[in-house]
C-alpha positions in Angstrom: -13.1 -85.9 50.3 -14.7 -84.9 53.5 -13.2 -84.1 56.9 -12.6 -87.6 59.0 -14.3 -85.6 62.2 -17.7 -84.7 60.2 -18.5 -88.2 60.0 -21.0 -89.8 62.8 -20.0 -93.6 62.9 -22.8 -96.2 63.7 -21.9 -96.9 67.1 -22.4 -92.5 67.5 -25.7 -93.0 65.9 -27.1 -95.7 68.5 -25.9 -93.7 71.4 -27.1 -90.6 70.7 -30.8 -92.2 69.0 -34.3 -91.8 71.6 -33.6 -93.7 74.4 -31.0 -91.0 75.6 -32.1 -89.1 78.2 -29.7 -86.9 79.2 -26.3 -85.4 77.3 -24.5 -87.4 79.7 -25.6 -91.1 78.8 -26.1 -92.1 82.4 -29.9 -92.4 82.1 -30.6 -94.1 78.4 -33.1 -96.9 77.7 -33.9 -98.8 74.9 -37.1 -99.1 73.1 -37.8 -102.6 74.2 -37.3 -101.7 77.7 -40.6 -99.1 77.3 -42.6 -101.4 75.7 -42.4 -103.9 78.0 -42.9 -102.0 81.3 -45.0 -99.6 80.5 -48.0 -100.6 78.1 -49.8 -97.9 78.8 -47.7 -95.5 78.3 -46.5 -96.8 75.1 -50.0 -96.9 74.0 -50.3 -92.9 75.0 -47.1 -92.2 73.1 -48.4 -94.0 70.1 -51.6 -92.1 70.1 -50.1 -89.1 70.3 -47.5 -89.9 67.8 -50.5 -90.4 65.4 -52.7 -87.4 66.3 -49.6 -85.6 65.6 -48.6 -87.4 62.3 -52.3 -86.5 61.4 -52.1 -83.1 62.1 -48.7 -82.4 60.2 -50.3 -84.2 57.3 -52.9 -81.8 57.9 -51.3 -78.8 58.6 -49.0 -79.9 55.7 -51.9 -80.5 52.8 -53.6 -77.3 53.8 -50.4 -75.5 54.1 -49.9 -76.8 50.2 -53.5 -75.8 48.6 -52.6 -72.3 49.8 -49.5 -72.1 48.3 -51.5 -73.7 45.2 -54.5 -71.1 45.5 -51.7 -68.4 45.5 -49.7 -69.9 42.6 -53.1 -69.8 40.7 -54.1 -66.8 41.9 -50.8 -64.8 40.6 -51.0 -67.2 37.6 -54.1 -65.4 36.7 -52.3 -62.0 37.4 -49.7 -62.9 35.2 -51.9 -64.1 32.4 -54.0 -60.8 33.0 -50.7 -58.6 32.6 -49.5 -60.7 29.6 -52.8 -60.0 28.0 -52.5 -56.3 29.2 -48.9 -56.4 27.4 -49.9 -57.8 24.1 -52.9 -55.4 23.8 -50.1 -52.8 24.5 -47.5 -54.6 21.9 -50.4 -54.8 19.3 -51.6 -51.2 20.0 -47.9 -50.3 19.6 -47.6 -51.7 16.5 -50.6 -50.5 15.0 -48.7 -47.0 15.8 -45.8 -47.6 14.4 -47.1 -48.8 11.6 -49.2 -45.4 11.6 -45.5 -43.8 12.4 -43.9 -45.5 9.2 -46.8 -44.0 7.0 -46.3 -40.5 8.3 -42.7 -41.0 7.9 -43.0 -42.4 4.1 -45.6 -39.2 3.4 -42.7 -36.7 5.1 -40.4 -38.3 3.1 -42.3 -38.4 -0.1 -43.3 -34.5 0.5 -38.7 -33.9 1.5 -38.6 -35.3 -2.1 -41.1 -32.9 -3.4 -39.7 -30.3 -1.6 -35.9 -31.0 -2.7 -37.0 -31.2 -6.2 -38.7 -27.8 -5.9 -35.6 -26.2 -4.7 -33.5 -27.9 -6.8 -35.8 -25.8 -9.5 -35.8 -22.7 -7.9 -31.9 -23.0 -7.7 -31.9 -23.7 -10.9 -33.8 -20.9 -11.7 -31.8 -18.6 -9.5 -28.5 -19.7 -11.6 -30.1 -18.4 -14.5 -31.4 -15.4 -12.9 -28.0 -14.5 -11.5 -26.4 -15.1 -14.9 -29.0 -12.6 -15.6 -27.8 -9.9 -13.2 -24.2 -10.2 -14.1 -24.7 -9.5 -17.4 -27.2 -6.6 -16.8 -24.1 -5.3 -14.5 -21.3 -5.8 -17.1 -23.9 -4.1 -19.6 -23.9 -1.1 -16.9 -20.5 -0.8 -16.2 -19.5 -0.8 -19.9 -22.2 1.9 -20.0 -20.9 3.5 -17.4 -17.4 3.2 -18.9 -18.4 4.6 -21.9 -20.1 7.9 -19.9 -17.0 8.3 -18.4 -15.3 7.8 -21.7 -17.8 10.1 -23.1 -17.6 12.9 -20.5 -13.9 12.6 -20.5 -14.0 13.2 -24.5 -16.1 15.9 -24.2 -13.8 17.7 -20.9 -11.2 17.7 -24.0 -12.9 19.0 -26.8 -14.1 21.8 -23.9 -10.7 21.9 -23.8 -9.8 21.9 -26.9 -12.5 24.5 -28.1 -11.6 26.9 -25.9 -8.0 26.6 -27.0 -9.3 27.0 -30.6 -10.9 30.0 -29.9 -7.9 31.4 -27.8 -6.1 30.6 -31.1 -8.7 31.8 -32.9 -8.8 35.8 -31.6 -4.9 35.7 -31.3 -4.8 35.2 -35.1 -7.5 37.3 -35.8 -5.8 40.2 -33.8 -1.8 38.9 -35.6 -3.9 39.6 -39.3 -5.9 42.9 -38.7 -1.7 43.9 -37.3 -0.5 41.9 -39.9 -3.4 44.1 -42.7 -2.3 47.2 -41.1 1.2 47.0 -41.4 0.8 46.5 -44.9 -2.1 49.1 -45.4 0.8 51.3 -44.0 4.0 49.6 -46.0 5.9 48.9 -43.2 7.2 45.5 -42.1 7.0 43.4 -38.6 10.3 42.6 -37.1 10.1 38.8 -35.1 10.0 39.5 -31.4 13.0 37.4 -29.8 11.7 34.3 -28.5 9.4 33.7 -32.1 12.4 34.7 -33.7 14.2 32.0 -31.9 12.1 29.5 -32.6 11.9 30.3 -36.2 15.8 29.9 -36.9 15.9 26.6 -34.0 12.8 25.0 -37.0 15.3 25.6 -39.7 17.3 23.6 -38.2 15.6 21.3 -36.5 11.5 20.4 -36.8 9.7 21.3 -34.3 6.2 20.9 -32.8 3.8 22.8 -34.3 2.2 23.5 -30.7 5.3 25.2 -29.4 4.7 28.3 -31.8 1.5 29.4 -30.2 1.4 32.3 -27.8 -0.2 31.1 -24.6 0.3 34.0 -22.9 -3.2 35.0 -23.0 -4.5 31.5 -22.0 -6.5 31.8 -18.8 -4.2 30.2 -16.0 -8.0 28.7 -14.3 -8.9 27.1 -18.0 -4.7 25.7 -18.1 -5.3 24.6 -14.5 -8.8 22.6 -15.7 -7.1 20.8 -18.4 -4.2 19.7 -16.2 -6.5 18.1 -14.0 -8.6 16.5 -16.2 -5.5 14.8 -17.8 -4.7 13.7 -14.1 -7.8 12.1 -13.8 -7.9 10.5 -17.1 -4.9 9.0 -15.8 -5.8 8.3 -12.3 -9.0 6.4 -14.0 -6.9 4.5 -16.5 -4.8 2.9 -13.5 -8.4 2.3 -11.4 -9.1 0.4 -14.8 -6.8 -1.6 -15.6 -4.0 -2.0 -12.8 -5.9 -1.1 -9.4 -3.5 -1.9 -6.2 -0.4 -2.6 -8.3 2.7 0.0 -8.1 2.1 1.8 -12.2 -0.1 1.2 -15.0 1.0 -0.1 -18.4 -1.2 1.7 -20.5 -0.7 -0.2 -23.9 -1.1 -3.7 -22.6 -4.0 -2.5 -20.0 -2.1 -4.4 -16.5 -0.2 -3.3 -13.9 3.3 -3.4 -13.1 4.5 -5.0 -9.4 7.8 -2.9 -8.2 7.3 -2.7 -4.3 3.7 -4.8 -4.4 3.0 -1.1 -2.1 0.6 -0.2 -4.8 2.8 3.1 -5.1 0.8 4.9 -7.9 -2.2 5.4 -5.2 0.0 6.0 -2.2 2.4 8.6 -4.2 -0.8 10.1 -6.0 -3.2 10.4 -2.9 -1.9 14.3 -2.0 -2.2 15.1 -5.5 -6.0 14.0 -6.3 -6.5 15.8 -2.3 -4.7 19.1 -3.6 -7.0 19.1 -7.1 -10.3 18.6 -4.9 -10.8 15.0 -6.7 -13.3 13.8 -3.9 -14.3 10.5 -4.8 -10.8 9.4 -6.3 -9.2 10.7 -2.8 -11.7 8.8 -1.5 -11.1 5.4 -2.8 -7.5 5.4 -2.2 -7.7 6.6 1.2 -10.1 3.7 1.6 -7.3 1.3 0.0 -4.4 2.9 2.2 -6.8 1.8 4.7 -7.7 -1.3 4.1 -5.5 -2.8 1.6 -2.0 -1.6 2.3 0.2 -4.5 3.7 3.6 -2.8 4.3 4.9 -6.7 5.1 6.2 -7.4 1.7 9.2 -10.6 1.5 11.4 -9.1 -1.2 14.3 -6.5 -0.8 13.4 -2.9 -2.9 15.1 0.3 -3.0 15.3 1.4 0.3 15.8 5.5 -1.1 12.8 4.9 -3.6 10.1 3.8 -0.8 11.2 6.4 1.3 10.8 9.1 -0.7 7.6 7.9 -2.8 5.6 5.9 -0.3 6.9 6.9 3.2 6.9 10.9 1.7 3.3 9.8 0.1 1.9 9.0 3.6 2.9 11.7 5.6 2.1 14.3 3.1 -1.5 13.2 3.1 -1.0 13.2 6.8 0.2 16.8 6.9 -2.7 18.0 4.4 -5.7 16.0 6.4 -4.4 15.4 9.5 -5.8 11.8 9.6 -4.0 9.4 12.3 -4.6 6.8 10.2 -1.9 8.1 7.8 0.5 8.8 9.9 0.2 5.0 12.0 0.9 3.8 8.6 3.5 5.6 8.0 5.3 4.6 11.6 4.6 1.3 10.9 6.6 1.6 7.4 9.3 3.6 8.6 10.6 1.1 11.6 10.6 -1.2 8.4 13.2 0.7 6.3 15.1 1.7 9.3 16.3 -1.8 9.8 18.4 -0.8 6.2 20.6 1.0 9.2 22.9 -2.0 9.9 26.2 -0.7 8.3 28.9 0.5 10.7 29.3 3.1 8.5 26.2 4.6 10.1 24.7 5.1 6.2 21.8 2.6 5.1 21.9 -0.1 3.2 21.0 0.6 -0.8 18.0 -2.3 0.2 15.9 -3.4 2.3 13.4 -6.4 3.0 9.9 -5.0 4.6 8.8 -8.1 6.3 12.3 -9.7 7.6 13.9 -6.2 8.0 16.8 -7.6 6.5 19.0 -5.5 4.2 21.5 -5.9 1.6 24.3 -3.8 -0.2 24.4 -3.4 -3.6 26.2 -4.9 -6.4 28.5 -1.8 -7.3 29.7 -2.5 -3.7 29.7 1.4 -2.5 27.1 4.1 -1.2 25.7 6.3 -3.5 25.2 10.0 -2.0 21.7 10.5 -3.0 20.7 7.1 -1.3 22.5 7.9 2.0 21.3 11.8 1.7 17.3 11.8 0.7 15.9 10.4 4.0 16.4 12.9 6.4 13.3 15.1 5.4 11.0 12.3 5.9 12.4 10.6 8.9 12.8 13.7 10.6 8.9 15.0 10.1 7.8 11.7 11.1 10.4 11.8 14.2 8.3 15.1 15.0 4.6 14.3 14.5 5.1 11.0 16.2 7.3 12.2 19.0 9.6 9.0 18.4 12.6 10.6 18.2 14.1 6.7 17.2 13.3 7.8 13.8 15.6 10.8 13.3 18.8 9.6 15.3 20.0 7.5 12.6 19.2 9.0 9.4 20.2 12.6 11.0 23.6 10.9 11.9 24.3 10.5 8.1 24.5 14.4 7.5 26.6 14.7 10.6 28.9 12.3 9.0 28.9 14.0 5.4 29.5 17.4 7.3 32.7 15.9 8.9 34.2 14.8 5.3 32.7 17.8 3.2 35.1 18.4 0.5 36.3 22.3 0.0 34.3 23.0 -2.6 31.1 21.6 -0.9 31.3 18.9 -3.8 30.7 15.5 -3.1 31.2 12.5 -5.4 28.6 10.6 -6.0 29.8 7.0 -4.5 31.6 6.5 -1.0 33.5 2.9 0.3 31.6 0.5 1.9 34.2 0.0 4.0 34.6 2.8 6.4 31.8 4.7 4.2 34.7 7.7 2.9 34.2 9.3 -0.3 35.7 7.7 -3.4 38.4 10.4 -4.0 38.9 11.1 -8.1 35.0 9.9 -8.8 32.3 11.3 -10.3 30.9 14.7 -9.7 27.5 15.8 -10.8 24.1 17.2 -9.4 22.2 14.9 -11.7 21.5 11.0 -11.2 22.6 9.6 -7.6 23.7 13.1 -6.5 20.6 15.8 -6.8 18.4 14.8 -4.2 20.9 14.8 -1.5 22.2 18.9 -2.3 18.7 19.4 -2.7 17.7 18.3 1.2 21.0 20.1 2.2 18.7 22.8 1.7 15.4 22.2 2.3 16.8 20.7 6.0 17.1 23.5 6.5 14.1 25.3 5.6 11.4 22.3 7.1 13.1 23.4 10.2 11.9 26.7 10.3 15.6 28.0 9.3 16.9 27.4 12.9 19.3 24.4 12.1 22.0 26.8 10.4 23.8 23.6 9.7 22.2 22.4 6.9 22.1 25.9 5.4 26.2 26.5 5.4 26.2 23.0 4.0 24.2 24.3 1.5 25.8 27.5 0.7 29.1 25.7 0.2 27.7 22.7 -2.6 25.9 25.7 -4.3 28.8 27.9 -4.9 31.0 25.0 -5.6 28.1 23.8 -8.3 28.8 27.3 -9.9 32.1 27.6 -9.8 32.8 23.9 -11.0 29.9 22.8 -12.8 27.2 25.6 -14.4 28.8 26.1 -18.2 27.7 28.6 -20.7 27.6 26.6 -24.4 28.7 29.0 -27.0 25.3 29.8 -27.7 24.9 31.2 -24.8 22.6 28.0 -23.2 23.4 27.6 -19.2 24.0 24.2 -18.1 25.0 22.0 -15.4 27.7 18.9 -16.7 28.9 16.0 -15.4 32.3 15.7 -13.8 34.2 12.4 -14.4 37.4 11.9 -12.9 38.4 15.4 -13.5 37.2 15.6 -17.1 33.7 17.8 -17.9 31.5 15.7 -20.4 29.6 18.3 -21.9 26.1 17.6 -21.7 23.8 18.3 -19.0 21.1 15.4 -17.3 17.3 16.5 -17.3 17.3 15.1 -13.4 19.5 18.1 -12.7 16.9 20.5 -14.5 15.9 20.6 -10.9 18.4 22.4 -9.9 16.9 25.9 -11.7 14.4 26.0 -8.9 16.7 25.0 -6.0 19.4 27.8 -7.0 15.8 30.4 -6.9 14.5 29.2 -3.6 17.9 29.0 -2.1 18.2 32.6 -3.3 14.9 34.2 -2.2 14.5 32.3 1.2 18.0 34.0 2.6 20.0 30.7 2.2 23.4 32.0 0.6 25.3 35.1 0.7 25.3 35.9 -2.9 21.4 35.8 -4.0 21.3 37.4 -6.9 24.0 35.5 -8.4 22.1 32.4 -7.6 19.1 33.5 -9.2 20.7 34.2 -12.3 21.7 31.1 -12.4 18.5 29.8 -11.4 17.2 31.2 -14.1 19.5 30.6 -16.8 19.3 26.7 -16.1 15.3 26.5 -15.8 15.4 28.2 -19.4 17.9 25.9 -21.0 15.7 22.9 -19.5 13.1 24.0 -21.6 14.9 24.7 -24.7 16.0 21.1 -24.8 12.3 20.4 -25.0 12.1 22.9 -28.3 14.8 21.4 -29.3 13.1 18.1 -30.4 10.6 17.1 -33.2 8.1 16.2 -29.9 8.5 19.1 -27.8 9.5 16.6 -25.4 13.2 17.0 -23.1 15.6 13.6 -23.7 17.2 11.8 -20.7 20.1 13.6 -21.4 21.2 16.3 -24.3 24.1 17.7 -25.0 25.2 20.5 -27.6 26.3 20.7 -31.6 29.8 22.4 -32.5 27.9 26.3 -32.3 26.5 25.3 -28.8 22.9 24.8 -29.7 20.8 22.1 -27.8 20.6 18.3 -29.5 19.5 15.2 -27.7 22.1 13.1 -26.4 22.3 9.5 -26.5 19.2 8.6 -24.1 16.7 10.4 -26.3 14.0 8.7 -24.0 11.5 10.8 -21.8 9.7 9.1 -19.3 7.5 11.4 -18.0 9.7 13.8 -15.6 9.0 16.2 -13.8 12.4 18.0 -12.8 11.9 20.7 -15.3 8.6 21.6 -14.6 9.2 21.7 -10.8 11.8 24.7 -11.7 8.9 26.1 -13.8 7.0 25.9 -10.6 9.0 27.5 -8.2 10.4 30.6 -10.7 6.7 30.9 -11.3 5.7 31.6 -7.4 9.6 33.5 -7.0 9.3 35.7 -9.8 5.3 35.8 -11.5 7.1 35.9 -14.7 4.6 34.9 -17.2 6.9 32.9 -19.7 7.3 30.0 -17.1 3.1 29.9 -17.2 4.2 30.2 -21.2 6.7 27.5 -21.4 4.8 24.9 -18.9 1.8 25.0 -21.1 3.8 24.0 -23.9 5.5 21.7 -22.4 1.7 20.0 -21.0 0.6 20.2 -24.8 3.8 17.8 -25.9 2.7 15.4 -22.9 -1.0 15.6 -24.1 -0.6 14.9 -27.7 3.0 12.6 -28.2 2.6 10.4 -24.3 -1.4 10.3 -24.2 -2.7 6.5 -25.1 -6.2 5.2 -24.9 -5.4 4.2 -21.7 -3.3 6.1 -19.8 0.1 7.8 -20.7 3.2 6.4 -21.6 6.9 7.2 -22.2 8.5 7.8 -25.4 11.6 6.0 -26.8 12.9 8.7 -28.8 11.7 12.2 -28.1 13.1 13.6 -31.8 11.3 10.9 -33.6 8.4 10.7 -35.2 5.6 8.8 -35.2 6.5 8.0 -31.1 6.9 4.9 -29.8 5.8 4.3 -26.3 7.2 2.1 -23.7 4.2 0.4 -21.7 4.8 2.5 -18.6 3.1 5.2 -16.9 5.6 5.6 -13.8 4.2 6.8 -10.4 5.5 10.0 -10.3 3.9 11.6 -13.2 0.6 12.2 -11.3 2.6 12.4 -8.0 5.0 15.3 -9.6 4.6 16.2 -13.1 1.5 16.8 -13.4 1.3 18.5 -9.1 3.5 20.5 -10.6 2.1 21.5 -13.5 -1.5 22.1 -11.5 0.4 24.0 -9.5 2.1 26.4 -12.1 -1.3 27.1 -13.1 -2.7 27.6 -9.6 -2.9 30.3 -7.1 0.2 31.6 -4.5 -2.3 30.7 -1.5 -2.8 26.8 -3.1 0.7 25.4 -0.9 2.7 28.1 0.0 5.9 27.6 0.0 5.9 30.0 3.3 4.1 26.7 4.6 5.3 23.8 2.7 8.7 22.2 1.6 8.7 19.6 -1.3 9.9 16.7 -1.0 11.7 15.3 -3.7 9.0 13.5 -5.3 7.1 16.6 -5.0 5.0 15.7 -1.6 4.5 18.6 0.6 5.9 18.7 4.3 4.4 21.6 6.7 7.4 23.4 8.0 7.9 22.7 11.7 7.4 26.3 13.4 9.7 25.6 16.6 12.8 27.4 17.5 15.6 25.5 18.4 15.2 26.3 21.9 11.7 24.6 21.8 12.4 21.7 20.1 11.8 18.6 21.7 15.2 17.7 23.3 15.8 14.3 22.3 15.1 15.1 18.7 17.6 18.2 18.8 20.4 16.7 19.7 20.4 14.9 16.2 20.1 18.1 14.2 23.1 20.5 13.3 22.4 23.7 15.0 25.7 25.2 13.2 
C-alpha cells in the first residue's frame, strides 16, 4: 500500500493544471477565460500547438526508421557473423572428424606396436632363459675346473709325496741289502721303535710310520694351503655369509649371523697370499657385515674370533676400514660390562646392548680373562682409551684375589664376583685362555707392564708344581683338579700350554727358563702322542692313560678340528728349529687330510679310534683361522710373523706388539695397565 502523502487528489490536479501561472496561485485562469477574450491568440496557440504536434510526429517517425535502419543494419551483421560462425563450426567439424581418423590410425598403429613388443618380450623371456642356462652351464664348468685343478694340486701333492716315499724306501732297502750282504742286523731307532710296540697294541695309521723328515718344508707349506683353499671354496659354495659350513649337508650354520668363518679366516687367506679369496671377503666385511644382530651370543667367543679377526687384518693391512668396524663392534660387547662386579656378562645382545648372565649363575675365568688383548690394541690404535678401562679393570681385580699358588678356579660368584673357594682347577676348558693372556699382556706391551708378567710367573709355577704329572710311562701331562682330587687325564685345549710354557721361557718371562721349557716340551710331545695313539692319527677331546701309563682316549673320543696342539708345534718349531715338530705336524696334517676331508669341505669325527669315521656336519671357524695358520706356519719361514713382531691371540690372530715404553704411553690408557 502506498504512502497517503504520494497521492495527488483531484482538487491538487485542477490547481496545479495550465491555467496556473505562477507557483503561488495568485494569477491562474481557466481555459474558458482565454478562449473567450482572446481569439486570436487562442488561434496562434492552436497553430503552434499543431506545427509542434507535426513536428514531434515527425521528428518521432524519422527518429524510428533510424532506429529501424540500424536494427536492420546490425541484423545483417549478425546474420553475416552467424554465417561466418557456421562456416567456422562446419570447418571445425570437418577437422575433427579429420582428428578422429588420425586418432583411430594412431591407435590402430599403438596396437600394432604393443603387439610387436609384446613379441619381442616374449622373445626376450626365452632368450633370457637362454642365458641363464648358458651361465649355469659355465659355472658348473667352471666348478668342475676348479674341481679339476684342485684334484690335480693333490695328486701334485700326492706324487711328490710318493716319490719322497719312493727314494726313502729305495735308500731303507739298498741299507736294508747291505746289512744283510754284511750279516749284521738293524736295531729300530727310538721313535720307530716306539711306534712299533704303541701298533701292537693299538692300530695305528699307516701314514704315521713314514719319515717326513726329508719332506721339503716349501712342498708341506703348498699342500697346507691348498687344503685351506679347498676349504675356504667349499664354504664360498655352499654357505657364503653364514658363521661355518656343514660340509655333508652342503648349508651353512647361523651362530652369531657375523658370518664368522670369513671374518676369523680373512688374516689367514692374507698371510698365504690368497688374493682373490682375501679379496672377496674384505669386500663382504665391507659391505655385508651388519654387527646389529637382535639375539644374545657369547660375549668371550665374538671377542676373540670376530673382534680379534678385525683388528688382525687391520694390523697386517693397515685398512681404516677394518679397524672402524671393529670400533663399531667393540662399543657393542662392552655394554656386556653392567655387573658391579666390574667382570662382563657371559652374553651379550649386539643391537640392544643388553646383556645377560648365564644359567650356571657364576663367572667363568676364561670369559672374564680373554678380552684384555683385544680391547687393549683397539684402545691404542683408536686412541679411545673407553675401550681398555673396563676390561683392564678385570685383571686389576684378579690380581687383588690371586690365590698363592697363582691358581685360579675356574668359576667366581656372581655376587660380589670372589672366586668359588674348593672348585675346579685346570688350564684346559674355561681356564687356558685367561693364564695364557696373563702372559702375552705382557708381551703386546712391549714387556713394560711387569704386572702381567709376575702374574704370569706365579700361575706357571703353580701349573707345575700342582698340575704337570708324569704317567708311569713317562708321558707329561697337565690334569684337571676337582675339588682337591686329580682326575688323571689331561684336555687337548690345554695341549696349548706346551707352547705357552716355551715362549714364556725364551722371551725372559719367569725366573726358572729352563725348567719351563722342559716342560714345554714334555707336554707338546705327549699332545702328539695322544694323536698316535688312535686308529685315526687324530687327538680325542680328552685322553687319559691305561694301568702302565700309556695314552688311550678318554670318554670324548671326538676331534673337532683343533688346533691347540699344533699351535705348541708352532711355537717349539720357531723356539727351538727342532725338526721332529716339522715331523710330527705333517703327520698330524696327513690324519686331517685323509679321516676329516669330505667332498665338500672338512668335518669333525665322532670317534677318533674308530674306523670307518663318522663325521659330524661341521667345519668350525677356527680350523682355517688356527689349525690350519698354524700349520702354514710350522711349514713357513722365521721372517713370515715374527713372533719378535706379533703376539697370538687365542684364536691364533696376530697383534703387532705396541713399541712404547711406559713412560710414552698415552696417559689415559696407562693408568689402566699394571705397571708392577
Amino acid at each position: 500500500m502506498l504512502p497517503t502523502h504520494s497521492i495527488r487528489r483531484p482538487e491538487q490536479k485542477k490547481k496545479d493544471g495550465i491555467g496556473s501561472l505562477s507557483s503561488n496561485g495568485r494569477a491562474k485562469h481557466s481555459m474558458s477565460t482565454i478562449i473567450s477574450g482572446h481569439p486570436l491568440t487562442f488561434c496562434v496557440f492552436l497553430f503552434f500547438v499543431v506545427i509542434g504536434s507535426f513536428t514531434f510526429v515527425w521528428v518521432s517517425t524519422t527518429s524510428h526508421e533510424e532506429q529501424v535502419n540500424v536494427l536492420r543494419a546490425e541484423i545483417v551483421e549478425k546474420r553475416e557473423a552467424t554465417i561466418a560462425s557456421t562456416t567456422a563450426l562446419l570447418e571445425l567439424q570437418s577437422s575433427l572428424a579429420e582428428a578422429h581418423s588420425a586418432f583411430n590410425e594412431k591407435v590402430q598403429q599403438l596396437s600394432d606396436t604393443t603387439f610387436q613388443l609384446t613379441l619381442a618380450q616374449s622373445s626376450l623371456k626365452e632368450r633370457a632363459t637362454e642365458v641363464l642356462s648358458l651361465k649355469t652351464q659355465l659355472s658348473k664348468a667352471q666348478e668342475d675346473s676348479r674341481e679339476a685343478e684342485k684334484k690335480l694340486e693333490e695328486l701334485r701333492a700326492q706324487e711328490k709325496l710318493v716319490e719322497s716315499q719312493k727314494q726313502e724306501l729305495e735308500k731303507k732297502l739298498q741299507e736294508l741289502q747291505r746289512k744283510l750282504e754284511e750279516g749284521g742286523t738293524t736295531k729300530k731307532a727310538p721313535e720307530v721303535q716306539r711306534a712299533a710296540d704303541l701298533s701292537s697294541k693299538t692300530p695305528t695309521n699307516t701314514q704315521q710310520q713314514q719319515d717326513t723328515s726329508r719332506l721339503d718344508p716349501t712342498d708341506c707349506r703348498e699342500a697346507v694351503k691348498a687344503s685351506l683353499k679347498f676349504a675356504w671354496d667349499s664354504y664360498v659354495a655352499y654357505a657364503w655369509g653364514l658363521d661355518d659350513l656343514a660340509p655333508l649337508s652342503r648349508s651353512g650354520r647361523k651362530w652369531f649371523n657375523l658370518g664368522a668363518t670369513i671374518v676369523d679366516s680373512i688374516d689367514t687367506l692374507y698371510i698365504m697370499g690368497l688374493e682373490d679369496e682375501y679379496q672377496k671377503a674384505r669386500d663382504w666385511i665391507k659391505n655385508n657385515l651388519d654387527n646389529e644382530q637382535s639375539h644374545q651370543e657369547s660375549t668371550f667367543e665374538i671377542t676373540i674370533r670376530n673382534l680379534g679377526g678385525l683388528l688382525s687384518i687391520y694390523e697386517l693391512t693397515k685398512e681404516k676400514m677394518f679397524l672402524d668396524q671393529a670400533a663399531d663392534l667393540g662399543e657393542r660387547i662392552l655394554k656386556a660390562f653392567v655387573s658391579p662386579t666390574g667382570y662382563p656378562e657371559p652374553k651379550v645382545d649386539l643391537k640392544s646392548r643388553a646383556s645377560s648372565r648365564n644359567s650356571v649363575g657364576r663367572f667363568v675365568l676364561a670369559e672374564v680373562g680373554t678380552m684384555q688383548m683385544e680391547f687393549l690394541y683397539l684402545a691404542y690404535h683408536t686412541k679411545n682409551s673407553t675401550f681398555a678401562e673396563k676390561p683392564m679393570a678385570v685383571f686389576k681385580k684378579l690380581r687383588e684375589m690371586m690365590p698363592d699358588d697363582g691358581l685360579y678356579p675356574v668359576y667366581f660368584d656372581q655376587g660380589e664376583g670372589r672366586k668359588n673357594n674348593g672348585g675346579h682347577m685346570t688350564l684346559g676348558a674355561m681356564a687356558d685362555s685367561f693364564y695364557e693372556y696373563e702372559l702375552k699382556l705382557w708381551l703386546l706391551t712391549n714387556k713394560q707392564y711387569d704386572g702381567y708378567r709376575s702374574m704370569y710367573e706365579e700361575s706357571s709355577n703353580g701349573a707345575i708344581d700342582k698340575l704337570v704329572r708324569e704317567s708311569k710311562a713317562g708321558h707329561l701331562f697337565i690334569e684337571d683338579v676337582r675339588n682337591g682330587r686329580p682326575q688323571n687325564r689331561m684336555e687337548h685345549l690345554s695341549c696349548f700350554s706346551g707352547g705357552m710354557f716355551g715362549l714364556g721361557s725364551q722371551e725372559g718371562a719367569v725366573s726358572n727358563p729352563d725348567k719351563q721349557l722342559e716342560v714345554g716340551a714334555g707336554l707338546t710331545e705327549t699332545c702328539f702322542n695322544s694323536y698316535k695313539a688312535t686308529k685315526t692319527g687324530l687327538g680325542p677331546e680328552i685322553f687319559t692313560f691305561n694301568e702302565n701309563g700309556e695314552i688311550i682316549p678318554g670318554g670324548q673320543k671326538y676331534y673337532i678340528l683343533r688346533p691347540e696342539t699344533v699351535e705348541s708345534l708352532f711355537v717349539m718349531w720357531r723356539l727351538t728349529h727342532d725338526q721332529k715338530y716339522r715331523d710330527w705336524g705333517w703327520l698330524i696334517f696327513q690324519a686331517i687330510e685323509e679321516y676329516c676331508r669330505t667332498p665338500n669341505g672338512y668335518s669333525s669325527v665322532n670317534n677318533v679310534d674308530e674306523l670307518p669315521v663318522k663325521h659330524d656336519d661341521v667345519q668350525h671357524s677356527f680350523f682355517m683361522a688356527e689349525t690350519l695358520k698354524y700349520l702354514y706356519l710350522l711349514f713357513s719361514p722365521d721372517d713370515l710373523i715374527p713372533l719378535s713382531d706379533y703376539v697370538f691371540n687365542t684364536e691364533a690372530h696376530p697383534l703387532g706388539i705396541i713399541r712404547e715404553t711406559s713412560g710414552t704411553m698415552p696417559r689415559d690408557i696407562h693408568q689402566h695397565l699394571m705397571l708392577f
